[in-house]
mmJSON file of the N, C-alpha and C atoms, coordinates in Angstrom:
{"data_MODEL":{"atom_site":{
"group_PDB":["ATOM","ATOM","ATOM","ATOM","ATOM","ATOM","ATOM","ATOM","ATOM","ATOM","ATOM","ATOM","ATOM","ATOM","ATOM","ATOM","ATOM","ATOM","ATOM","ATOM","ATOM","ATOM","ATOM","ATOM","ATOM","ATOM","ATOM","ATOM","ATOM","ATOM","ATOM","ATOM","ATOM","ATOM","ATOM","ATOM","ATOM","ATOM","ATOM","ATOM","ATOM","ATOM","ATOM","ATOM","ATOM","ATOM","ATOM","ATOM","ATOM","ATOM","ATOM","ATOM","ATOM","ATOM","ATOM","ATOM","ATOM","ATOM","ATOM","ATOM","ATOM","ATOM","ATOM","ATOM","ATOM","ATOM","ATOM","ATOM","ATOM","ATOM","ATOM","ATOM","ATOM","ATOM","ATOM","ATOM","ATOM","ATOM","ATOM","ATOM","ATOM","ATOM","ATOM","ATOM","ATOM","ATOM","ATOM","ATOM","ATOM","ATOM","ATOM","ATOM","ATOM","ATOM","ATOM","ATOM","ATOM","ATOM","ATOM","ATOM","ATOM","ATOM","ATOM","ATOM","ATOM","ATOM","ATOM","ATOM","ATOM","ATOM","ATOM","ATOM","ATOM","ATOM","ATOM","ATOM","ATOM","ATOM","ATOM","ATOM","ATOM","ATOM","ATOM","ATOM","ATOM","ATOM","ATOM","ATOM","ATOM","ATOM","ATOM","ATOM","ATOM","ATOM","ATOM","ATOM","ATOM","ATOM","ATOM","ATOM","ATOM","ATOM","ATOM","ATOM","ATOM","ATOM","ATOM","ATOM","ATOM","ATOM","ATOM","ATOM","ATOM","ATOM","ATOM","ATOM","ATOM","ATOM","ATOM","ATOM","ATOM","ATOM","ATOM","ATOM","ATOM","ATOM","ATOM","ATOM","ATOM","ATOM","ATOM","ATOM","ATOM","ATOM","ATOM","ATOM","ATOM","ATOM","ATOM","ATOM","ATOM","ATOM","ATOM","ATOM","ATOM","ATOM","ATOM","ATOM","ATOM","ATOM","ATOM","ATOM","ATOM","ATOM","ATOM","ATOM","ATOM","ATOM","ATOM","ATOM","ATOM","ATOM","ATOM","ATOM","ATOM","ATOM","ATOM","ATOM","ATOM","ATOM","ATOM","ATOM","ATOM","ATOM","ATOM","ATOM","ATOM","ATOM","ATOM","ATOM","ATOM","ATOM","ATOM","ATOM","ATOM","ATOM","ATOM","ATOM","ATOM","ATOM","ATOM"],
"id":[1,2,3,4,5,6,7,8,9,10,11,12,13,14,15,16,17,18,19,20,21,22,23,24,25,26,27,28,29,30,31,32,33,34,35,36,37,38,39,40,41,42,43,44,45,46,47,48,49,50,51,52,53,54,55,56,57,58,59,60,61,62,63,64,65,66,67,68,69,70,71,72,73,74,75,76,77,78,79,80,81,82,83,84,85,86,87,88,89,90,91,92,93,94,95,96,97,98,99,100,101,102,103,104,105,106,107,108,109,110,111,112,113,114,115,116,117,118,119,120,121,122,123,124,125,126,127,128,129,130,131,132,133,134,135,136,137,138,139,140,141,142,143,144,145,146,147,148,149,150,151,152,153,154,155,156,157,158,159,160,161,162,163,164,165,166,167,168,169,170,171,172,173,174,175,176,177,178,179,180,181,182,183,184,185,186,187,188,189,190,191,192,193,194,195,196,197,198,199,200,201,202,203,204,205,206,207,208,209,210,211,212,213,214,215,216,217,218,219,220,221,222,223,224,225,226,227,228,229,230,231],
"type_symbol":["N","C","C","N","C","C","N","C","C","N","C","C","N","C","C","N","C","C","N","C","C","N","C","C","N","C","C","N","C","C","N","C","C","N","C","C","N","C","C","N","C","C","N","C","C","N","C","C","N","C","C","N","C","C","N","C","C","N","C","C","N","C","C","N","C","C","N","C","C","N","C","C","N","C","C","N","C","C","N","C","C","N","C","C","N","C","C","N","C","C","N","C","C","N","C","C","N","C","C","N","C","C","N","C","C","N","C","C","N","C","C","N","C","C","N","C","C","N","C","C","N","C","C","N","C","C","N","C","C","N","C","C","N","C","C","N","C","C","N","C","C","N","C","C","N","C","C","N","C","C","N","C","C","N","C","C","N","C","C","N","C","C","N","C","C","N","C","C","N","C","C","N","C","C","N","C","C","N","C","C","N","C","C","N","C","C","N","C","C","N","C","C","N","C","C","N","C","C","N","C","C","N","C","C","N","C","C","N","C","C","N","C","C","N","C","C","N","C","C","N","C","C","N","C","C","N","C","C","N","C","C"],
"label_atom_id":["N","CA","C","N","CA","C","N","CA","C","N","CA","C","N","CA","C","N","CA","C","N","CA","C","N","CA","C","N","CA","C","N","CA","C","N","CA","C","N","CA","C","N","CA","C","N","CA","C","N","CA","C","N","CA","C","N","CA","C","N","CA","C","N","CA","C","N","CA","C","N","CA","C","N","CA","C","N","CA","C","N","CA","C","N","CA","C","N","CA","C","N","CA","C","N","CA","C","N","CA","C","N","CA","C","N","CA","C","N","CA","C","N","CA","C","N","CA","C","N","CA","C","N","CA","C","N","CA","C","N","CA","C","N","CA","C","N","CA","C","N","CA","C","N","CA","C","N","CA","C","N","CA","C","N","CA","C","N","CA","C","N","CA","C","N","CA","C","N","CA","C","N","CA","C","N","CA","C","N","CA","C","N","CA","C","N","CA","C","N","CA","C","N","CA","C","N","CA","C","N","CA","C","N","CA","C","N","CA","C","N","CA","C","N","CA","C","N","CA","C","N","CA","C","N","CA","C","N","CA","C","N","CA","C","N","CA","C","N","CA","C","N","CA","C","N","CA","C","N","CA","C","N","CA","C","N","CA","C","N","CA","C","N","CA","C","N","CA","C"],
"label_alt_id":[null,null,null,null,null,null,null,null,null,null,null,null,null,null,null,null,null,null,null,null,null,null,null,null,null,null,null,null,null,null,null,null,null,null,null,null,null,null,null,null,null,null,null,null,null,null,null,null,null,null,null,null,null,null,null,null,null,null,null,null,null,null,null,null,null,null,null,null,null,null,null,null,null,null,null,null,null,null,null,null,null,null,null,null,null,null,null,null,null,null,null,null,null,null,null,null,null,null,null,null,null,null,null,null,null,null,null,null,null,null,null,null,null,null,null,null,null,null,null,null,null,null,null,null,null,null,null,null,null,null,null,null,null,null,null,null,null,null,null,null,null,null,null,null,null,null,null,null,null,null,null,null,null,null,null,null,null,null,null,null,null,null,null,null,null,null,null,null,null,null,null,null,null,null,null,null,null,null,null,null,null,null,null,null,null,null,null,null,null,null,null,null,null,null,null,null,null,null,null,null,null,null,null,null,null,null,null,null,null,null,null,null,null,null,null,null,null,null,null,null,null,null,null,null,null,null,null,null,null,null,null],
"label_comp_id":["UNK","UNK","UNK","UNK","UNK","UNK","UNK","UNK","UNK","UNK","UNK","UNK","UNK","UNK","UNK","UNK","UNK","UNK","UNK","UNK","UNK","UNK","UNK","UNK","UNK","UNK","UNK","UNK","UNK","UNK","UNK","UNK","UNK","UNK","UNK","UNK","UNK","UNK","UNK","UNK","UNK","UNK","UNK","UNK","UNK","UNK","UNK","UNK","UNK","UNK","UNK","UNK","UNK","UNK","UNK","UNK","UNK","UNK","UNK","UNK","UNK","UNK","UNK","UNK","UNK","UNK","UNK","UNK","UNK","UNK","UNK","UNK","UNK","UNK","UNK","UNK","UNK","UNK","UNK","UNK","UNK","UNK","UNK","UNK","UNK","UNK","UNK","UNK","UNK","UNK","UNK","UNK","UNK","UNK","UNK","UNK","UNK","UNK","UNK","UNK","UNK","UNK","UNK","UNK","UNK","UNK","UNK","UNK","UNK","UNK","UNK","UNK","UNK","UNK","UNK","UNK","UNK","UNK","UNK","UNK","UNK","UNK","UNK","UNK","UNK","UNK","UNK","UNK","UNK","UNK","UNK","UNK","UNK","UNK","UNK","UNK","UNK","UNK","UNK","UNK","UNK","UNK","UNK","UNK","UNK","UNK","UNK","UNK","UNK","UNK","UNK","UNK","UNK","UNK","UNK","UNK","UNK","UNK","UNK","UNK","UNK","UNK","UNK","UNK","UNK","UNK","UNK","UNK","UNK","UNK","UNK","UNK","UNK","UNK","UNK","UNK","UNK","UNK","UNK","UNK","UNK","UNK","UNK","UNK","UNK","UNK","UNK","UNK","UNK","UNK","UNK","UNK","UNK","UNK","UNK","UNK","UNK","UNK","UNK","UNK","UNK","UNK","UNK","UNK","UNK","UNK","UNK","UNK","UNK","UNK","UNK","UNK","UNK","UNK","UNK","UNK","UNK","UNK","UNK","UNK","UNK","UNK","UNK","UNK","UNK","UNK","UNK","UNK","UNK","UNK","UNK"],
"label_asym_id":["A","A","A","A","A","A","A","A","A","A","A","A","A","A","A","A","A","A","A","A","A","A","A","A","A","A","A","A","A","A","A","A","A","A","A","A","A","A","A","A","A","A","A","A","A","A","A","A","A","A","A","A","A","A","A","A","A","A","A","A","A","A","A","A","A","A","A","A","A","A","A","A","A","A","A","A","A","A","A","A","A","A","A","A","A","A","A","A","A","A","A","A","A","A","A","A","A","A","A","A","A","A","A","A","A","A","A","A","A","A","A","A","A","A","A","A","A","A","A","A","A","A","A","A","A","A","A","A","A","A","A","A","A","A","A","A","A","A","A","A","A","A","A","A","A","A","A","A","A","A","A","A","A","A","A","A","A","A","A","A","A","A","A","A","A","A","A","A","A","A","A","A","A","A","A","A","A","A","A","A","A","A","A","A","A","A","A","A","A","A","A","A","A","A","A","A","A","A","A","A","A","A","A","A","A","A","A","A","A","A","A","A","A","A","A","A","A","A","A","A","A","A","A","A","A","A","A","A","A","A","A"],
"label_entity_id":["1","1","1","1","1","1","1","1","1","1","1","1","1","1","1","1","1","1","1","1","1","1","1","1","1","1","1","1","1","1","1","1","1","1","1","1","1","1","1","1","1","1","1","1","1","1","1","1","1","1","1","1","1","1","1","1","1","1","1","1","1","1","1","1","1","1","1","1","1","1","1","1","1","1","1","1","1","1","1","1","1","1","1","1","1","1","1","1","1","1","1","1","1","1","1","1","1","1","1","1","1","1","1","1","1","1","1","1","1","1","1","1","1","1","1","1","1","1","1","1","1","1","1","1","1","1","1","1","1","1","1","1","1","1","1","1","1","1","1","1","1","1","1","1","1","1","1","1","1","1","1","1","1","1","1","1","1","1","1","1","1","1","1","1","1","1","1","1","1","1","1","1","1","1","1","1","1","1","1","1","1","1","1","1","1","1","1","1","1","1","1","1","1","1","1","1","1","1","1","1","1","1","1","1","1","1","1","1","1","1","1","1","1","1","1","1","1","1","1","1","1","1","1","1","1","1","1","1","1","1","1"],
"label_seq_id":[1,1,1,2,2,2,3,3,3,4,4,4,5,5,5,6,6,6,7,7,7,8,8,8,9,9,9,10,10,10,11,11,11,12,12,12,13,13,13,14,14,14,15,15,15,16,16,16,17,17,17,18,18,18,19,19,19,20,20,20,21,21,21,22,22,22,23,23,23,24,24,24,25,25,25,26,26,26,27,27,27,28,28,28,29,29,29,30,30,30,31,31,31,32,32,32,33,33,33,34,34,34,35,35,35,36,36,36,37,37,37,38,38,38,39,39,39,40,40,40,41,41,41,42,42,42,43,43,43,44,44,44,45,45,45,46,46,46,47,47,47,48,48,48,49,49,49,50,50,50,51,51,51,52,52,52,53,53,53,54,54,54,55,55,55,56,56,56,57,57,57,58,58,58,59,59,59,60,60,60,61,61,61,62,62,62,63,63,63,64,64,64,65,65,65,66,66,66,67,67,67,68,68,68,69,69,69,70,70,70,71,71,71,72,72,72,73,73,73,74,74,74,75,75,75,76,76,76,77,77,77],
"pdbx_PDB_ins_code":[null,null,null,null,null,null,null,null,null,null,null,null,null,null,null,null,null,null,null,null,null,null,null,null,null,null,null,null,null,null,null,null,null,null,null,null,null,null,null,null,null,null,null,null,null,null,null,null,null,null,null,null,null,null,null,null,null,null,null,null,null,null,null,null,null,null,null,null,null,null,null,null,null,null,null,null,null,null,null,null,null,null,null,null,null,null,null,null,null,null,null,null,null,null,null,null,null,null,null,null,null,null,null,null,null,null,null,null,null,null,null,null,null,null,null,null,null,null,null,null,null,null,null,null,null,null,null,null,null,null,null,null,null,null,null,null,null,null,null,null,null,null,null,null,null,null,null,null,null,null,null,null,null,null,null,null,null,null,null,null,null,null,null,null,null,null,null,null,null,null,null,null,null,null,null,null,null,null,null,null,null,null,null,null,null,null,null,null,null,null,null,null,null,null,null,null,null,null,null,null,null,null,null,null,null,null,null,null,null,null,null,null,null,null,null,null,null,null,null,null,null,null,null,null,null,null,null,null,null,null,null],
"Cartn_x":[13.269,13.672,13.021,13.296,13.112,13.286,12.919,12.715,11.909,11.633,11.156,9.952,9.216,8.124,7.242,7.514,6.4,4.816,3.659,2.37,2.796,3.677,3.886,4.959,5.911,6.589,5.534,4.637,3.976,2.942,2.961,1.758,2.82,4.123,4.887,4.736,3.964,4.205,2.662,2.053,0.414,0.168,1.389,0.772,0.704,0.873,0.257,1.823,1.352,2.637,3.867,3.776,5.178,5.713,4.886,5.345,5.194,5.808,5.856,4.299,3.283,2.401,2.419,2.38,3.258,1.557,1.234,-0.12,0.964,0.102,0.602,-0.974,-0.527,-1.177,-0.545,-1.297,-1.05,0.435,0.552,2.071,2.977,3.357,3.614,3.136,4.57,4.437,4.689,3.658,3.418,3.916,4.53,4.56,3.666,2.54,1.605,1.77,2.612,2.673,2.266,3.214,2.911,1.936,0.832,-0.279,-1.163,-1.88,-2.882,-4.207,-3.992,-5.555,-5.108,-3.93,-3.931,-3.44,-4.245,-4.375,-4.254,-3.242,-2.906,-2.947,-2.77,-2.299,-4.057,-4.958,-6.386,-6.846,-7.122,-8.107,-9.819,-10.45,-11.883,-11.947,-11.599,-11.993,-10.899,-9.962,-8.804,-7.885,-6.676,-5.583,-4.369,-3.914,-1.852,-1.769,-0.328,0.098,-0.484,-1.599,-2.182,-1.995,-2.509,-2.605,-4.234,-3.98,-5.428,-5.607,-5.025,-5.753,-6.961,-7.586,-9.157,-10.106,-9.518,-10.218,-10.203,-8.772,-8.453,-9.779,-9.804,-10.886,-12.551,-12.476,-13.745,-13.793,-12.611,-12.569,-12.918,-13.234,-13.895,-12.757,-10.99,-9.913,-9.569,-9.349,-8.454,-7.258,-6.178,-4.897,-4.445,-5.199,-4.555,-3.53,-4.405,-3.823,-2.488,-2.178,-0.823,0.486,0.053,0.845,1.726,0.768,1.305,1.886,2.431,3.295,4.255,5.779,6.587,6.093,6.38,6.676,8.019,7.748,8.868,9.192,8.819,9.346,7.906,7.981,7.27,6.7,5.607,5.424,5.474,6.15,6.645,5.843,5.484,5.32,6.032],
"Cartn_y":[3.253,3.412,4.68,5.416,6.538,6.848,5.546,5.447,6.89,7.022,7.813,6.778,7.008,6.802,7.582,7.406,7.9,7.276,7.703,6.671,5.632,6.288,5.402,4.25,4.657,3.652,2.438,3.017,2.407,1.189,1.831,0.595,-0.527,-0.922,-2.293,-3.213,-2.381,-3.086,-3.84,-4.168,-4.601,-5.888,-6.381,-7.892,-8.713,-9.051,-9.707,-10.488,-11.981,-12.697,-12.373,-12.429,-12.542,-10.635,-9.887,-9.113,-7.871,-7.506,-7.16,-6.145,-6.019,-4.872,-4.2,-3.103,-1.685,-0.588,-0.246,0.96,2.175,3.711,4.797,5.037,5.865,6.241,7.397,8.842,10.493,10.127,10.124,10.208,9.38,8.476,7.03,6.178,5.058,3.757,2.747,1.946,0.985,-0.285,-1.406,-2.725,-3.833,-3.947,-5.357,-6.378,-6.544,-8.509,-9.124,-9.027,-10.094,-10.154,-9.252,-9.257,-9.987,-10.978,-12.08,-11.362,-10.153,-9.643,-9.277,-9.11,-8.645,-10.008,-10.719,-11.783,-11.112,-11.682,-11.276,-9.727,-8.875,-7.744,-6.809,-8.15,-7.215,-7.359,-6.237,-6.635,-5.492,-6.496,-5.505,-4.59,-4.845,-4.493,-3.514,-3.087,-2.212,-3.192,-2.656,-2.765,-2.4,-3.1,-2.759,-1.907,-1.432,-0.293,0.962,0.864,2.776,3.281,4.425,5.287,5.811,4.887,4.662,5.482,6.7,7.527,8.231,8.169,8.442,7.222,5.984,4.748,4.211,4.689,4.543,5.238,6.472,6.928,6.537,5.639,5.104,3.653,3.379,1.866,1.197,0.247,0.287,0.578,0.08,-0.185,1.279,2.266,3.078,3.082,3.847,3.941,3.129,2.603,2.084,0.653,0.222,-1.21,-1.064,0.634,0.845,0.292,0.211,0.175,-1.258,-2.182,-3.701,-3.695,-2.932,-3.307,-1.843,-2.83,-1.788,-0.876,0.479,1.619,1.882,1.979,1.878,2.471,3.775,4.959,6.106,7.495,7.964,8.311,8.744,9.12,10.726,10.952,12.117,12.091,13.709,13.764,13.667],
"Cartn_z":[6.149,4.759,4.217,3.427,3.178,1.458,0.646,-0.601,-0.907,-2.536,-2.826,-4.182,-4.209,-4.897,-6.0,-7.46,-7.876,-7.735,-8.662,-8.5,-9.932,-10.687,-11.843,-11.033,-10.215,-9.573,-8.69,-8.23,-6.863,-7.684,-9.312,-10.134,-9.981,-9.998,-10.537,-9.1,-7.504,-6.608,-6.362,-7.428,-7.34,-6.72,-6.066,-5.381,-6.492,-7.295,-8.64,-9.528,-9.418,-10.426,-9.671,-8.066,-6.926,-6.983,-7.417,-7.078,-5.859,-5.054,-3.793,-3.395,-2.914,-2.728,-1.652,-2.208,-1.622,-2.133,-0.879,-0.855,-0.369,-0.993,0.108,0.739,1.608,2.618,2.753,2.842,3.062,2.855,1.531,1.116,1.946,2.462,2.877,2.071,1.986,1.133,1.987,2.103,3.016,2.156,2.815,1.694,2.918,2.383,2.832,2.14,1.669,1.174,2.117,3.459,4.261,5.209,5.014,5.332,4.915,5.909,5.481,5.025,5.273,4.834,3.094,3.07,1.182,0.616,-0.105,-0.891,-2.333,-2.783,-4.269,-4.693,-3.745,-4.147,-3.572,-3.165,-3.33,-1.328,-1.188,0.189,-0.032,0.185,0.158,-1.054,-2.328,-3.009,-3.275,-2.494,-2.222,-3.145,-4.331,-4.944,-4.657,-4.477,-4.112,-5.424,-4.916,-6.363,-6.407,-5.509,-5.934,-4.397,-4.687,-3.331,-2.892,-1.713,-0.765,0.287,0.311,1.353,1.484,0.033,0.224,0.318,0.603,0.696,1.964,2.253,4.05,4.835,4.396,5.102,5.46,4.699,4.911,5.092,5.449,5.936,7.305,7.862,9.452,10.44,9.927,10.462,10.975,9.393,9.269,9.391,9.422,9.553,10.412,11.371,12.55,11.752,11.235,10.421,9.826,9.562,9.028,10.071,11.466,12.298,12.184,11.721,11.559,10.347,9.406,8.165,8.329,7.473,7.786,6.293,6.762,5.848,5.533,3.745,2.677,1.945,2.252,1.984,1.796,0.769,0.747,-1.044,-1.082,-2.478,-2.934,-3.984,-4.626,-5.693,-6.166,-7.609,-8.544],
"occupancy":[1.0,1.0,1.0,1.0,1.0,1.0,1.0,1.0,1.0,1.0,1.0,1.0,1.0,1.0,1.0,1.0,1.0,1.0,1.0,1.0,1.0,1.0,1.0,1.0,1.0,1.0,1.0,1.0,1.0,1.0,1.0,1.0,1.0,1.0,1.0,1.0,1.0,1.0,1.0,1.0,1.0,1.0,1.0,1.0,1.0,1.0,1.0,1.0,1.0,1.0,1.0,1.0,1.0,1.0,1.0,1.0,1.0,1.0,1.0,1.0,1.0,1.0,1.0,1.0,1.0,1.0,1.0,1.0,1.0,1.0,1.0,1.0,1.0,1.0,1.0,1.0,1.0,1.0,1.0,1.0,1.0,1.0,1.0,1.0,1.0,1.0,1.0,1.0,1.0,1.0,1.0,1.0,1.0,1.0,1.0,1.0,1.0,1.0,1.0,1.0,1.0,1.0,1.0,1.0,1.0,1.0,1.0,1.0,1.0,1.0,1.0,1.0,1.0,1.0,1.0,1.0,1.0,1.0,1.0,1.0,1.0,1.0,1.0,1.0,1.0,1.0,1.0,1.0,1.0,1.0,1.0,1.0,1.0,1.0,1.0,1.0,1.0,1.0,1.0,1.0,1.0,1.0,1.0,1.0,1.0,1.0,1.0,1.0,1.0,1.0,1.0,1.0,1.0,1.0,1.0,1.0,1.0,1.0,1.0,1.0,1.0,1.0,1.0,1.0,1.0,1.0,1.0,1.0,1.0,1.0,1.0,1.0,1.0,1.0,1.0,1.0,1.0,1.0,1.0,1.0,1.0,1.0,1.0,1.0,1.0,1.0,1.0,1.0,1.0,1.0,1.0,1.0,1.0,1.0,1.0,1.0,1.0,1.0,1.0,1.0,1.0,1.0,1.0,1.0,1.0,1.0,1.0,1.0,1.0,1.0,1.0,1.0,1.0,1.0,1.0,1.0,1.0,1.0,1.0,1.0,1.0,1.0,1.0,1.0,1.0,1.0,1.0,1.0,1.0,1.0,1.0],
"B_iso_or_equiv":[0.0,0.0,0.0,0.0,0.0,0.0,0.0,0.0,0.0,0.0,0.0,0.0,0.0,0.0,0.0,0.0,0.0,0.0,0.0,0.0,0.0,0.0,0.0,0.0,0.0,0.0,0.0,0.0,0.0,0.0,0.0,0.0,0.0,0.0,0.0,0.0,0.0,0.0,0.0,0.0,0.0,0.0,0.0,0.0,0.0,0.0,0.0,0.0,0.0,0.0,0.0,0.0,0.0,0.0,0.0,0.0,0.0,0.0,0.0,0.0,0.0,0.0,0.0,0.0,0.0,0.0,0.0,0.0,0.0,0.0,0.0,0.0,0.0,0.0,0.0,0.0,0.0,0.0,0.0,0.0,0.0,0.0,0.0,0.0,0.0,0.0,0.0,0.0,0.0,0.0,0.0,0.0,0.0,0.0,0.0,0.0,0.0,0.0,0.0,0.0,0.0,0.0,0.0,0.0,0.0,0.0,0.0,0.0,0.0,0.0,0.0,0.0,0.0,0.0,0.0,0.0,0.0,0.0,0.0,0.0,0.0,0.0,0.0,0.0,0.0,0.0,0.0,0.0,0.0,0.0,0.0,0.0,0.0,0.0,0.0,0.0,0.0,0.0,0.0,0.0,0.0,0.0,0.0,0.0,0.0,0.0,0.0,0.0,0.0,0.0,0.0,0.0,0.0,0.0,0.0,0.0,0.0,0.0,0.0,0.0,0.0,0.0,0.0,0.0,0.0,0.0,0.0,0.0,0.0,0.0,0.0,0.0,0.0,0.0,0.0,0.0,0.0,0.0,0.0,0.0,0.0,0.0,0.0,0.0,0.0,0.0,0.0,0.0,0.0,0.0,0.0,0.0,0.0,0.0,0.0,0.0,0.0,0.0,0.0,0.0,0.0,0.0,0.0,0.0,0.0,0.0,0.0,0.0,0.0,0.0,0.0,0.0,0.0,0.0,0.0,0.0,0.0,0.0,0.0,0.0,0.0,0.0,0.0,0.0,0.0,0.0,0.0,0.0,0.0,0.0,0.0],
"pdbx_formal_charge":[null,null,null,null,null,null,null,null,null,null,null,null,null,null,null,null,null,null,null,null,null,null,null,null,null,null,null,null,null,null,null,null,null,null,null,null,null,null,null,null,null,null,null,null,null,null,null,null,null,null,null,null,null,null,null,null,null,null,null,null,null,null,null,null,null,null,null,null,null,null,null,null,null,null,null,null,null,null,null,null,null,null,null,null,null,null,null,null,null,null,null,null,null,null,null,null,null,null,null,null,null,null,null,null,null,null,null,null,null,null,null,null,null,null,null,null,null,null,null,null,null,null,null,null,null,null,null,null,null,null,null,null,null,null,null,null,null,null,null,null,null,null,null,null,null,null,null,null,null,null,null,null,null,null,null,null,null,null,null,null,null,null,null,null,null,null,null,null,null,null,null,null,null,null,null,null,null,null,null,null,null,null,null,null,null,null,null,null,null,null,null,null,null,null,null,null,null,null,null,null,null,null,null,null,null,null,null,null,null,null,null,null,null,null,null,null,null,null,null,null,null,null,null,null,null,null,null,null,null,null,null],
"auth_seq_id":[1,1,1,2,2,2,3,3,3,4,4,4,5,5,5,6,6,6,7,7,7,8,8,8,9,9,9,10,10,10,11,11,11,12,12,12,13,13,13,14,14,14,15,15,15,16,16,16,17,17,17,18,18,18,19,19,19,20,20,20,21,21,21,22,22,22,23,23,23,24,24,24,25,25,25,26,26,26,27,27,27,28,28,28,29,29,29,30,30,30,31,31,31,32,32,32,33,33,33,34,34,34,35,35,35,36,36,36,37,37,37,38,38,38,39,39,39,40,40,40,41,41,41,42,42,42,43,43,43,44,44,44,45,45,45,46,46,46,47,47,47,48,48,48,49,49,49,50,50,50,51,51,51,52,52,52,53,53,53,54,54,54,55,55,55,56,56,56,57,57,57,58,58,58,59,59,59,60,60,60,61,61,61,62,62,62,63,63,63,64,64,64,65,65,65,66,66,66,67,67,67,68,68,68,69,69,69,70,70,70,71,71,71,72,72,72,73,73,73,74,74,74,75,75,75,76,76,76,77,77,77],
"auth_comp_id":["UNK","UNK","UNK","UNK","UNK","UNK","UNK","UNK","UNK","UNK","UNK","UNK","UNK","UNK","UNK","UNK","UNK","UNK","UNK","UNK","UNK","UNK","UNK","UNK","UNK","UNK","UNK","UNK","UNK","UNK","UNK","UNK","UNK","UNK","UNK","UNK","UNK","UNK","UNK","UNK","UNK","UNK","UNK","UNK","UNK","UNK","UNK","UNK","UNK","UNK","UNK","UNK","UNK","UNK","UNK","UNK","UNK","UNK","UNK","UNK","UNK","UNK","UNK","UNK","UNK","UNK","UNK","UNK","UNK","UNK","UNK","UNK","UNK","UNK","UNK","UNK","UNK","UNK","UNK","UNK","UNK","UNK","UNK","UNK","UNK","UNK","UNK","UNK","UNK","UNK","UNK","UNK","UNK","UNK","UNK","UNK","UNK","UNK","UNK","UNK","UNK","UNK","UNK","UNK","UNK","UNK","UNK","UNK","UNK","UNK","UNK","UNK","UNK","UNK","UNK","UNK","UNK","UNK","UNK","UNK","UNK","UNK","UNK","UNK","UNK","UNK","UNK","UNK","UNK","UNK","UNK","UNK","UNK","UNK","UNK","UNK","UNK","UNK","UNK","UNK","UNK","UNK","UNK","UNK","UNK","UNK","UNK","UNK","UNK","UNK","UNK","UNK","UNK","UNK","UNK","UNK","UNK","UNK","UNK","UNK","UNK","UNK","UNK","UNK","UNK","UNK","UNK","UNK","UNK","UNK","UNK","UNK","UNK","UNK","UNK","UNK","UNK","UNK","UNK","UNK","UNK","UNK","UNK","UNK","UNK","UNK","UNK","UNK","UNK","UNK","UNK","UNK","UNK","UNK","UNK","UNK","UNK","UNK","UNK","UNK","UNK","UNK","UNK","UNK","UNK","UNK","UNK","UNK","UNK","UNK","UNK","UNK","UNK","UNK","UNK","UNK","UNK","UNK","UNK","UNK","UNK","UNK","UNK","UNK","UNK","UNK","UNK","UNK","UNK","UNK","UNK"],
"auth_asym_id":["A","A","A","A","A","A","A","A","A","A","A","A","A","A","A","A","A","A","A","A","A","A","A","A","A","A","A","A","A","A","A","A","A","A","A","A","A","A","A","A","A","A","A","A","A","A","A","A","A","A","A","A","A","A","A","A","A","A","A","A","A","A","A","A","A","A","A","A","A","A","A","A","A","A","A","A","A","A","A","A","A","A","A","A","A","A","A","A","A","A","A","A","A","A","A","A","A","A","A","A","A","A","A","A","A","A","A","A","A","A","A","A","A","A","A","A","A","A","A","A","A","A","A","A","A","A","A","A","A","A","A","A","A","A","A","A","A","A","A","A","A","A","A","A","A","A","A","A","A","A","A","A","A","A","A","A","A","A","A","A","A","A","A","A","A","A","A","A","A","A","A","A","A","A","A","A","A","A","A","A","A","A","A","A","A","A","A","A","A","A","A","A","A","A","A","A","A","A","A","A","A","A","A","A","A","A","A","A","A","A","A","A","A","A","A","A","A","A","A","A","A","A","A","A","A","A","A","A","A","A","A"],
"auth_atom_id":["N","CA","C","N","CA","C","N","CA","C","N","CA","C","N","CA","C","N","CA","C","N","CA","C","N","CA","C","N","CA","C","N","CA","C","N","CA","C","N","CA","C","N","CA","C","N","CA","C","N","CA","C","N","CA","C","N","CA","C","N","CA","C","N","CA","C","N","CA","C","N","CA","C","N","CA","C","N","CA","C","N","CA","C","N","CA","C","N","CA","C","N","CA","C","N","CA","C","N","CA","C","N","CA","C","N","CA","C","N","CA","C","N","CA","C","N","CA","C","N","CA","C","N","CA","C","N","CA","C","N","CA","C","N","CA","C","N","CA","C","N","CA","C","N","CA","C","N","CA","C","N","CA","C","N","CA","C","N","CA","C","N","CA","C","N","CA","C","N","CA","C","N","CA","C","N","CA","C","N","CA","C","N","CA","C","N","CA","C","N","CA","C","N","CA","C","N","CA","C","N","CA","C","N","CA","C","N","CA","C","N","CA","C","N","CA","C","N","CA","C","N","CA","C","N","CA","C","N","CA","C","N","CA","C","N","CA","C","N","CA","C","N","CA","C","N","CA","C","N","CA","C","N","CA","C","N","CA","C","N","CA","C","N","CA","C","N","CA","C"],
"pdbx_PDB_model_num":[1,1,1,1,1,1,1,1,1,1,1,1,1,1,1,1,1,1,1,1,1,1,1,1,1,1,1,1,1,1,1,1,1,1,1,1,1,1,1,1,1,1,1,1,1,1,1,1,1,1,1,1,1,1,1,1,1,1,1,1,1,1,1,1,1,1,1,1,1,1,1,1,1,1,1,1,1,1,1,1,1,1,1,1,1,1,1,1,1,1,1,1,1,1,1,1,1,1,1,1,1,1,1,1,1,1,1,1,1,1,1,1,1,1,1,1,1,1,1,1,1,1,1,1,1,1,1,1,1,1,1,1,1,1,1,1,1,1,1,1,1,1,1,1,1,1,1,1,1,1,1,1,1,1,1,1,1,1,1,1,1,1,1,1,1,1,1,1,1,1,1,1,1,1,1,1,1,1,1,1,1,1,1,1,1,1,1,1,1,1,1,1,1,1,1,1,1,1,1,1,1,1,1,1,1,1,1,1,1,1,1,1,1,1,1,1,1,1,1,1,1,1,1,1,1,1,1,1,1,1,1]
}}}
């Protein structure tokens, strides 16, 4: 899929009240709902809806974890 994303678009996907959570990553929009590690939109202190590529970087996983959720387009200014 090859959606387009603002960061004002990417706040409505926060995991929160059934709604879908969607992180980017280096401009990639990832959707982790169905990831058991994102509980209500939150993992480790990390929030659905924003863009985590300076948080990725210091995570123990890193990017690799991107591999298990599909990517859902990308983020634009």
């Amino acid at each position: 899929m090859n959606e387009e994303f603002t960061l004002e678009d990417l706040k409505q996907f926060d995991g929160q009240n059934g709604h879908k959570a969607y992180v980017a990553v280096n401009r990639k929009i990832y959707d982790v709902t169905g990831s058991k590690e994102w509980n209500e939109g939150q993992h480790h202190g990390n929030s659905a809806g924003k863009d985590l590529s300076d948080a990725i970087k210091f995570s123990p996983h890193g990017t690799g974890m991107l591999k298990k959720v599909p990517m859902v387009g990308r983020l634009v200014k």
